[in-house]
Each structure stands twice: as C-alpha cells, then as structure tokens.
TORKE-954862 format. One record per residue: residue number from 1; x, y, z of N, C-alpha, C, O, CB in turn; residue in three letters. Coordinates in steps of 0.2 Angstrom, whole numbers. Each point is the difference from the previous one (the first is absolute). Glycine has a CB too. Example, Ala and Ser with C-alpha at 12.3 -4.5 7.8 and 13.67 -1.06 7.14 Angstrom:
n, n.east, n.north, n.up, ca.east, ca.north, ca.up, c.east, c.north, c.up, o.east, o.north, o.up, cb.east, cb.north, cb.up, res
1, 66, -28, 39, -4, 6, 0, 4, 6, 0, 5, -1, 3, -14, -5, 3, Ala .
2, 7, 11, -10, 4, 6, 1, -4, 5, 3, 3, 6, 1, 3, -9, -11, Ser .
end
This chain:
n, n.east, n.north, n.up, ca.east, ca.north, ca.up, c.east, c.north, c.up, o.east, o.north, o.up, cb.east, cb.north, cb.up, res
1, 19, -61, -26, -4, 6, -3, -7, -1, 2, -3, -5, -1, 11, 5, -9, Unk .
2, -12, 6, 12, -6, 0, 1, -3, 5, -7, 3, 3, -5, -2, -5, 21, Unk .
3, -9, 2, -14, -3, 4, -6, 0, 6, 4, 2, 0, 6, -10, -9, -14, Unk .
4, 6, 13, 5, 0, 7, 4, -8, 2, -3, -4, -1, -5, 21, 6, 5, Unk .
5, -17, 1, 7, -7, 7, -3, 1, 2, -4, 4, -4, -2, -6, 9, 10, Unk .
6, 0, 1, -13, 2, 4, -3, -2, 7, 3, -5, 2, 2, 5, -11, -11, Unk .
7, 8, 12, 9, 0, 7, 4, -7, 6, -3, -4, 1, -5, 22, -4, 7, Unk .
8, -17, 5, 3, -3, 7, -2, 1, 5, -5, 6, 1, -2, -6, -4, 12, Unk .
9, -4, 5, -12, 4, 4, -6, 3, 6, 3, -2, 1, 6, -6, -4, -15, Unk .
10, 13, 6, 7, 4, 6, 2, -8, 6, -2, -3, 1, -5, 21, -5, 0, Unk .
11, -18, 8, 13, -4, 6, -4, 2, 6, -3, -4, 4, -2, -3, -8, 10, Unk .
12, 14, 5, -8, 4, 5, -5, 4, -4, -8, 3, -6, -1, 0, 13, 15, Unk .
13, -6, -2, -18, 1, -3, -6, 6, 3, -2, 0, 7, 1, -13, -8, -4, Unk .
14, 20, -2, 1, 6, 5, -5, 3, -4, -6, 1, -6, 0, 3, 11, 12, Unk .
15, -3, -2, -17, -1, -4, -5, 8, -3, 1, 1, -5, -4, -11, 13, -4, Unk .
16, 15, -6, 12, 6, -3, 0, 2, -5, 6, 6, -1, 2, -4, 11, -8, Unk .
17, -9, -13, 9, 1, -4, 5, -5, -5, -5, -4, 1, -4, 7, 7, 17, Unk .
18, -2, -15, -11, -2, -6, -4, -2, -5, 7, 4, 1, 5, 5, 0, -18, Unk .
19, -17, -6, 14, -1, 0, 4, 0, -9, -3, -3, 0, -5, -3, 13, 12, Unk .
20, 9, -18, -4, -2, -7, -1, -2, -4, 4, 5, -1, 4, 0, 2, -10, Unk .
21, -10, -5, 8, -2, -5, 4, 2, -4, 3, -5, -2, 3, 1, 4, -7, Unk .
22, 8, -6, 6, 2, -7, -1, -5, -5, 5, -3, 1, 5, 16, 3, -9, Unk .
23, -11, -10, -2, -6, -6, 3, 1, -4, 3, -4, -3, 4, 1, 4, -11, Unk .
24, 12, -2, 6, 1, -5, 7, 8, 3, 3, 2, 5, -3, -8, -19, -2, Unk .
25, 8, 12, 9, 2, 3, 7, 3, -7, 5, -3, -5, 1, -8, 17, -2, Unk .
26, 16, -10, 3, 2, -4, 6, -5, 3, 5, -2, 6, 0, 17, -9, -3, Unk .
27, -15, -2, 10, -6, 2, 3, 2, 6, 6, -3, 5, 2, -3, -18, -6, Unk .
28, 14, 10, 6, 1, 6, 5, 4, 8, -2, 2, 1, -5, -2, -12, 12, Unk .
29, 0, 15, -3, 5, 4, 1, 2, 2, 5, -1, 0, 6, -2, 2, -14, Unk .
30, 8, 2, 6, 3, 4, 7, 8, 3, -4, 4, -1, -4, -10, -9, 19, Unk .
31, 3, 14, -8, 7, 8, -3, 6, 0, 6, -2, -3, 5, -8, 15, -11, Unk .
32, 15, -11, 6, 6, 1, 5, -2, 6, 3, 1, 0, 6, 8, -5, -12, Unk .
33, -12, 10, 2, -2, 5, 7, -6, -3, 5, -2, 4, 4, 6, 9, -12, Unk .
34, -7, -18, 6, -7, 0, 6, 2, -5, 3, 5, -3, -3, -15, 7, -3, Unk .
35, 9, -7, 12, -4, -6, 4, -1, -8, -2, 3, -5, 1, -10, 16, 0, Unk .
36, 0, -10, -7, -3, -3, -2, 0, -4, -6, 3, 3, -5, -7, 2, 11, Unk .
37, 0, -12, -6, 0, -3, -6, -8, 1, -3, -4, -3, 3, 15, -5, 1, Unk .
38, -12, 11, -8, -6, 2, -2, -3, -5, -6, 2, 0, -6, 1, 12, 11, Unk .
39, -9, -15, -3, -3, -3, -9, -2, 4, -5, -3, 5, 0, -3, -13, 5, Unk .
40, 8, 6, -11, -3, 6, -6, -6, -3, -1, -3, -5, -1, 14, 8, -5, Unk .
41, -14, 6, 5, -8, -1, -2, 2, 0, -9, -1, -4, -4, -8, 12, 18, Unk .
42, 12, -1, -16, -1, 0, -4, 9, 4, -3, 4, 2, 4, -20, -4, -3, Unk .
43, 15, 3, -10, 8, 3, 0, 0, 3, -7, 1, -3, -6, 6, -8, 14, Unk .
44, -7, 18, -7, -1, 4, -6, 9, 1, -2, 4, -1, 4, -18, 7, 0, Unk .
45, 16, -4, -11, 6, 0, -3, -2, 8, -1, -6, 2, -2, 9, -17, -4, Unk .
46, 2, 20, 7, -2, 7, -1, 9, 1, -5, 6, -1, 2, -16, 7, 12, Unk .
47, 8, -4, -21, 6, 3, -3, -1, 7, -2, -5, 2, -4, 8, -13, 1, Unk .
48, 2, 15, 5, 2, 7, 2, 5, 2, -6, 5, -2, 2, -7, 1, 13, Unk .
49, 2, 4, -21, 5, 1, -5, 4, -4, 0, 6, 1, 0, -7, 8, 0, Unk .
50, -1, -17, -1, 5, -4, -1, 0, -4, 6, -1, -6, -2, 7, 13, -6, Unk .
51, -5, -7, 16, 3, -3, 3, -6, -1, 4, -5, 4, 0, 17, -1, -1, Unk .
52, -12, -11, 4, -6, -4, 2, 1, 1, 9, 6, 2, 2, -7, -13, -14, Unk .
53, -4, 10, 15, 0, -3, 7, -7, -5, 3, -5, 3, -1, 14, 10, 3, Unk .
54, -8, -17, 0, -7, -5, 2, -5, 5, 7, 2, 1, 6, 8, -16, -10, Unk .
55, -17, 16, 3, -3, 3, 6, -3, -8, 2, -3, -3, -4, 0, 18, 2, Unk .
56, 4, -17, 8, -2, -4, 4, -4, -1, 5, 2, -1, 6, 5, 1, -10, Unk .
57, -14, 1, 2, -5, 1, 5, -1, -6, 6, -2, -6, -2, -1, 13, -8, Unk .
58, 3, -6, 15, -2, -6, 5, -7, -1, 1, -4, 2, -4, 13, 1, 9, Unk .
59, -10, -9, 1, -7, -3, 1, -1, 8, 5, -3, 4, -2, 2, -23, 1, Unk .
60, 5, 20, 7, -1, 2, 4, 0, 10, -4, -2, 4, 4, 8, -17, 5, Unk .
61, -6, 14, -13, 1, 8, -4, 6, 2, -1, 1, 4, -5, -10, -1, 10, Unk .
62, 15, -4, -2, 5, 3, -3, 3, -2, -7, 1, -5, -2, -1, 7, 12, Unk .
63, 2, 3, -11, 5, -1, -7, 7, 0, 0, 3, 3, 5, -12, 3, -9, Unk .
64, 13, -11, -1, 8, 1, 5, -1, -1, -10, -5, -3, -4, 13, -3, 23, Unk .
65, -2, 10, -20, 5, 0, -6, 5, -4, 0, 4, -3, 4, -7, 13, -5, Unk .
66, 3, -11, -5, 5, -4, -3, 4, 1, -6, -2, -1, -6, -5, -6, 11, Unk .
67, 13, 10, -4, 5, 3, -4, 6, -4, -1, 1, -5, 3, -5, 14, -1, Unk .
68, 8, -6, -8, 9, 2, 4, 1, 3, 4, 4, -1, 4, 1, 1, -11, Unk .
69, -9, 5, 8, 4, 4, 7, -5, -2, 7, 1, 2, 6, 3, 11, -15, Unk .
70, -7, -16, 7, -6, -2, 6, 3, -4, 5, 6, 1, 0, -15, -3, -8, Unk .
71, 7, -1, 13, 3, -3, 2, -6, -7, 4, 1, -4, 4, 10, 15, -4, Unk .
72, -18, -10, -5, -4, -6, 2, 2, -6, -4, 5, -1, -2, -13, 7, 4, Unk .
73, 3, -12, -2, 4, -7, -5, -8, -2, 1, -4, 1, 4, 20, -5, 0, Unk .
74, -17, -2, -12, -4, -5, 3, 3, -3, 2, 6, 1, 1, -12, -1, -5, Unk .
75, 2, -5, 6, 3, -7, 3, -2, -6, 1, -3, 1, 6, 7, 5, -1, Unk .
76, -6, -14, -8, -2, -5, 1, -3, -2, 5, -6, -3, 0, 12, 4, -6, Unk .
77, -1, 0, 13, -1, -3, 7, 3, 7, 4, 4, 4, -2, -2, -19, -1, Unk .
78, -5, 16, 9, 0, 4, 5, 8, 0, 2, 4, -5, -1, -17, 3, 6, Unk .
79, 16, 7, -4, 8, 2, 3, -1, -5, 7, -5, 2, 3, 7, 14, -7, Unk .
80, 1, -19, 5, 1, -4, 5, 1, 8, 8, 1, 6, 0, 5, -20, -10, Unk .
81, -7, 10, 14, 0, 6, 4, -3, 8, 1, 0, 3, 5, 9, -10, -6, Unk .
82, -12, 9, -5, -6, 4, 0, -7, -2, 1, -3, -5, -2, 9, 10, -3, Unk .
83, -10, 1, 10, -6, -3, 0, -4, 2, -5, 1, 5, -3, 0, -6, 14, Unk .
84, -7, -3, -12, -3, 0, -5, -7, 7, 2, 0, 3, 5, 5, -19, -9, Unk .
85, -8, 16, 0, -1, 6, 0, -10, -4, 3, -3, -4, -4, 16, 13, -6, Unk .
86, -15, -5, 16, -5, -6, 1, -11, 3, -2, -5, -2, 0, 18, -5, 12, Unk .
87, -11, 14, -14, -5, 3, -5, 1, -2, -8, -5, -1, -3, 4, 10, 12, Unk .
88, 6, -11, -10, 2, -3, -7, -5, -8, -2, -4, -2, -4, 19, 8, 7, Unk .
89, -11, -8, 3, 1, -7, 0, -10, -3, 4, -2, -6, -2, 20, 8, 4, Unk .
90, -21, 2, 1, -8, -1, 0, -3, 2, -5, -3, -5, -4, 4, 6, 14, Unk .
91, -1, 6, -11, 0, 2, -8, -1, -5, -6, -6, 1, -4, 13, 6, 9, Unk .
92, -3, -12, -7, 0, -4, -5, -2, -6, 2, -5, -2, -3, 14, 7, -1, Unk .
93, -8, -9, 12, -3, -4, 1, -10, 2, 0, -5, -3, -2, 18, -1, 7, Unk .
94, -12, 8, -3, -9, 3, 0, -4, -2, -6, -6, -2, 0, 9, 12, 5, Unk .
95, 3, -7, -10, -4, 2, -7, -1, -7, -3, -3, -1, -5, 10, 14, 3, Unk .
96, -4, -20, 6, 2, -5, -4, 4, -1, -6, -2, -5, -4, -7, 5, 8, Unk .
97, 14, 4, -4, 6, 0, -4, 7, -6, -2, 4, -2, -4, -8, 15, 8, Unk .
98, 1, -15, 5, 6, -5, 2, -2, -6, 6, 1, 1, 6, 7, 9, -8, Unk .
99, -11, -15, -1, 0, -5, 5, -9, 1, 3, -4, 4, -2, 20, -5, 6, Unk .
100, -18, -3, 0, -5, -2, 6, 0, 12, 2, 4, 4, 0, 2, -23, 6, Unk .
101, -13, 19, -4, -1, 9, 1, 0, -2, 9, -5, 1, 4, -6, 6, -17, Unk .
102, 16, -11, 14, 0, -1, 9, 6, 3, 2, 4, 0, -4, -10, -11, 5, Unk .
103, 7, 14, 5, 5, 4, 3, 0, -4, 8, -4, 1, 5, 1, 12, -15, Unk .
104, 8, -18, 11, -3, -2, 8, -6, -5, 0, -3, -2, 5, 7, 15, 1, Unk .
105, -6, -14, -12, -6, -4, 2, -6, 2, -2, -4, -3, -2, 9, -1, 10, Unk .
106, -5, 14, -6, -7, 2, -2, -1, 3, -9, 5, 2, -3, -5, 1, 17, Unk .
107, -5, -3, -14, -2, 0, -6, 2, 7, -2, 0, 3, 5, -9, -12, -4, Unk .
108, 11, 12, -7, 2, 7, -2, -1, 3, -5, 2, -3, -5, 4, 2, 11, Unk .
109, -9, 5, -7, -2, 6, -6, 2, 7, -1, -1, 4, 4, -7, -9, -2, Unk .
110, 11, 6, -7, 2, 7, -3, -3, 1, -6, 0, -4, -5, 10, 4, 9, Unk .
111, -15, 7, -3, -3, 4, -7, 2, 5, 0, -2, 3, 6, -6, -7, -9, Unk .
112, 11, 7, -2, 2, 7, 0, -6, 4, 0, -5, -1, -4, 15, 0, -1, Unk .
113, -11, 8, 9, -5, 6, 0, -2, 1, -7, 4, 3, -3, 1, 3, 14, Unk .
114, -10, -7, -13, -3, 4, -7, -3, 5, 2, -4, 1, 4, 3, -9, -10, Unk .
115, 5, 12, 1, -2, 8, -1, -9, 0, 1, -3, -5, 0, 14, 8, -12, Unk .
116, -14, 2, 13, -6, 2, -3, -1, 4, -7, 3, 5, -1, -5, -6, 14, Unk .
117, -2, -1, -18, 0, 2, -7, 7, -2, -3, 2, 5, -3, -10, 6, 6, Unk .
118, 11, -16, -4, 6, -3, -2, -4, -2, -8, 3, -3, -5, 5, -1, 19, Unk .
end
C-alpha cells in the first residue's frame, strides 16, 4: 500500500453523485483493454444512486476505472509480461516517490506545471 495525492475536486457539482478520496492504494494498475501497467498517482471513490466505481488517476494523466463492470484492477506487483508504463514510472521516480531520483545513473526531476494565479 502506498500513500496517495488527493484527487482533484470534480468541477461539476450533483447532489446524487458522492465524491471520496482515498488515502492508500496498492501502487499499480492496469486494465485488460490497454497495454500497460500504470503507477497510481491518486484514486477517487464516485457513488452514483447507490452503486460505486474507483477513478484512478495515473503519474502519466490517464484515468482507468475500476468497477464490476470495469475491467481495470489494482495490483501489488506489475502483470508479469506487461510493460510498465515508462512516463508513469520517471514521473514518480522524479517526484522522489520511490527510491534514489536516478534513472541509469542520471540524476532526475519531476514538477508538475503550476498554473499561473492558482
């Protein structure tokens, strides 16, 4: 389990959707329809009149869902035989999320763009 970001807020407001945070998170993901094994940046809980589904934001920007009907997953450890996703995976080392900020030996940095007037 890692610690997580805290997502973004939803900028549409409905009084019948419920938005939750969560704080910790297995660290990977990946879905049967993509490719990739992607790091979670972060992992909002959306409940819709009753029934939940997980949004799963990545280091790299995308988002993969997580349902019953979904077909993403966390996951502990990487799917053997997929490749890992490698904007994800500098991404986090940059940020200093995971180990030594070296990639090959050279030194590495990730800041995300700040807005102007944020």
């Amino acid at each position: 389990m890692i610690l997580l970001e805290k997502s973004k807020e939803p900028k549409l407001a409905n009084k019948n959707v419920q938005h939750t945070h969560a704080k910790m998170a297995r660290p990977f993901v990946a879905s049967d329809a993509g490719e990739y094994v992607h790091r979670v940046r972060s992992v909002t809980v959306h409940t819709v009149l009753g029934k939940s589904h997980m949004a799963v934001r990545c280091w790299c920007g995308m988002t993969q869902l997580v349902s019953k009907r979904k077909k993403g997953r966390l996951l502990d450890v990487p799917t053997a035989g997929r490749p890992m996703c490698a904007t994800c995976e500098g991404r986090v080392i940059g940020a200093g999320k995971i180990g030594a900020r070296k990639i090959n030996g050279m030194d590495v940095r990730y800041k995300p763009n700040q807005q102007a007037n944020a």
